[in-house]
N, C-alpha and C positions, 0 to 999 in steps of 0.2 A: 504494500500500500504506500510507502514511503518515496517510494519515485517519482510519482506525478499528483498534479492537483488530485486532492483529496475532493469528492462532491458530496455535502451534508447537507440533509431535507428537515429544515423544523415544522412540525407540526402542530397544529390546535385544530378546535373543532370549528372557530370560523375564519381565522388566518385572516384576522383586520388588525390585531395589535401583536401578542408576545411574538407568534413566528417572524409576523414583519418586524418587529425588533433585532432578534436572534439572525435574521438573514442578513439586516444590513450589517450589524455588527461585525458578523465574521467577514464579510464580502470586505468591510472598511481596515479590519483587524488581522486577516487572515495572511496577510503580505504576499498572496499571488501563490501559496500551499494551500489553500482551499477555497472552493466556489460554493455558496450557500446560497440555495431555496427555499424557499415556503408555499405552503400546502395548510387543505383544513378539510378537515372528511364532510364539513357541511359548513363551506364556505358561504361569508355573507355580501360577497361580489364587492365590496367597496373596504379598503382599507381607512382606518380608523383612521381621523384627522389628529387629534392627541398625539397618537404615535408619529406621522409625517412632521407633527410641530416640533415632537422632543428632538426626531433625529437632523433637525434644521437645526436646532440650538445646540446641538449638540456637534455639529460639521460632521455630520455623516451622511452621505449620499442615500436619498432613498428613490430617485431617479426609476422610473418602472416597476415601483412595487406596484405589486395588483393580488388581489382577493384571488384564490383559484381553489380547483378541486385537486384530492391528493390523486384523484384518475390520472390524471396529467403524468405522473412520475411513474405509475402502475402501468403504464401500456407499454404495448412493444414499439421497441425505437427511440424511448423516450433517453432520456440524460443516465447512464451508469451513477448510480447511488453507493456512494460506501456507508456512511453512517445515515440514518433515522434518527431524529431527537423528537420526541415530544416533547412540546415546554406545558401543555396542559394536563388534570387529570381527564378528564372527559376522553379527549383523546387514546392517552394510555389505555384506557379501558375498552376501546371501541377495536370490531375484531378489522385490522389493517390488513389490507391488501397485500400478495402476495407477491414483494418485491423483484421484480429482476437482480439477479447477481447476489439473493439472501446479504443486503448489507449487513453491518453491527448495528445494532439498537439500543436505543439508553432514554430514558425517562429524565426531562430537569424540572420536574414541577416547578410553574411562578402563581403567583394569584395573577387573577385577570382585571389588570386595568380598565379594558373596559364595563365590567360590572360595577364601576366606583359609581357612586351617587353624591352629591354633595354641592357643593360651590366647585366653579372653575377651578378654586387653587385647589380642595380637593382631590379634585380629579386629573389637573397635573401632578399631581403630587403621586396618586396611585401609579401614575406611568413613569415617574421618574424612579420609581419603589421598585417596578417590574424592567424596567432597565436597567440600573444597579445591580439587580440579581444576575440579570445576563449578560451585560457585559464583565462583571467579575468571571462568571461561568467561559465565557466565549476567551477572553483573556488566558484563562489555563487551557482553552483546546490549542487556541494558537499558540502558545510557547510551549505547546509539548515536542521534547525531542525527535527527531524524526528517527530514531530506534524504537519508540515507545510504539509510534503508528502503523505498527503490523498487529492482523488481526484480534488476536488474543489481546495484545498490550491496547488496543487503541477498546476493547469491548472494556474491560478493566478501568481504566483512566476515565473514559463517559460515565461509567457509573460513581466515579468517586467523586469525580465534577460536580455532578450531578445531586450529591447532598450537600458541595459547598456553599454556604451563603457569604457574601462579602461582611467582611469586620470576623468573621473567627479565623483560624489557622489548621484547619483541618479541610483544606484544599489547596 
């Protein structure tokens, strides 16, 4: 796996805020070793304004995000997938199509920003909450060693990502 761009598909169930977080992230993060997508098994066709505002303030390119189905990554011919992440639980739990090339798979649960209710600062605030989680999360894919990202080592390493939250030291 360690050769070439690495391609990892994050997940939710309507891929308007954490995956389009999660994809710009790595796409910004990823130094040209990996290409991220997003997917949502029951996409709501429009990505989340919240999320296009944080990744403006935050100078990350979200240039052609768009809402889509995970069918898109499930067909034949589509983009070679190494890893699957779900960043939601809905997701995790939903029975996921049957990848081409059996990626590695890792679950990074976030709460969903877009569920926040509140006042505007509110609800920037919930996306600024669920962006902190992943970009801490995305930060350790990208600086992982490229010995680590052979299969076994990269299944391993998702998963420990995957319980780290930013501010502890147990990722």
């Amino acid at each position: 796996m360690s050769e070439r761009t690495l391609n990892v598909l994050f997940l939710c169930t309507g891929n308007s805020a954490r995956s389009i977080l999660a994809e710009a992230l790595l796409n910004h993060l990823g130094r040209g070793r990996f290409r991220a997508f997003s997917a949502g098994s029951f996409p709501t066709g429009r990505v989340n304004p919240h999320a296009v505002k944080l990744l403006g303030r935050m100078g990350i390119p979200a240039e052609g995000a768009r809402s889509k189905s995970w069918d898109e990554f499930a067909a034949p011919g589509s983009v070679d997938i190494d890893c699957v992440i779900t960043v939601c639980d809905n997701a995790a739990g939903e029975a996921c199509p049957v990848w081409p090339g059996h990626p590695v798979t890792a679950h990074w649960g976030v709460e969903d920003p877009a569920a926040a209710t509140g006042t505007e600062a509110d609800i920037d605030n919930a996306f600024r909450q669920a962006f902190d989680v992943l970009e801490h999360r995305v930060k350790a894919l990208a600086g992982l060693p490229a010995a680590s990202l052979d299969r076994s080592g990269m299944q391993r390493r998702l998963a420990e990502i995957g319980t780290s939250l930013p501010g502890t030291d147990n990722g």
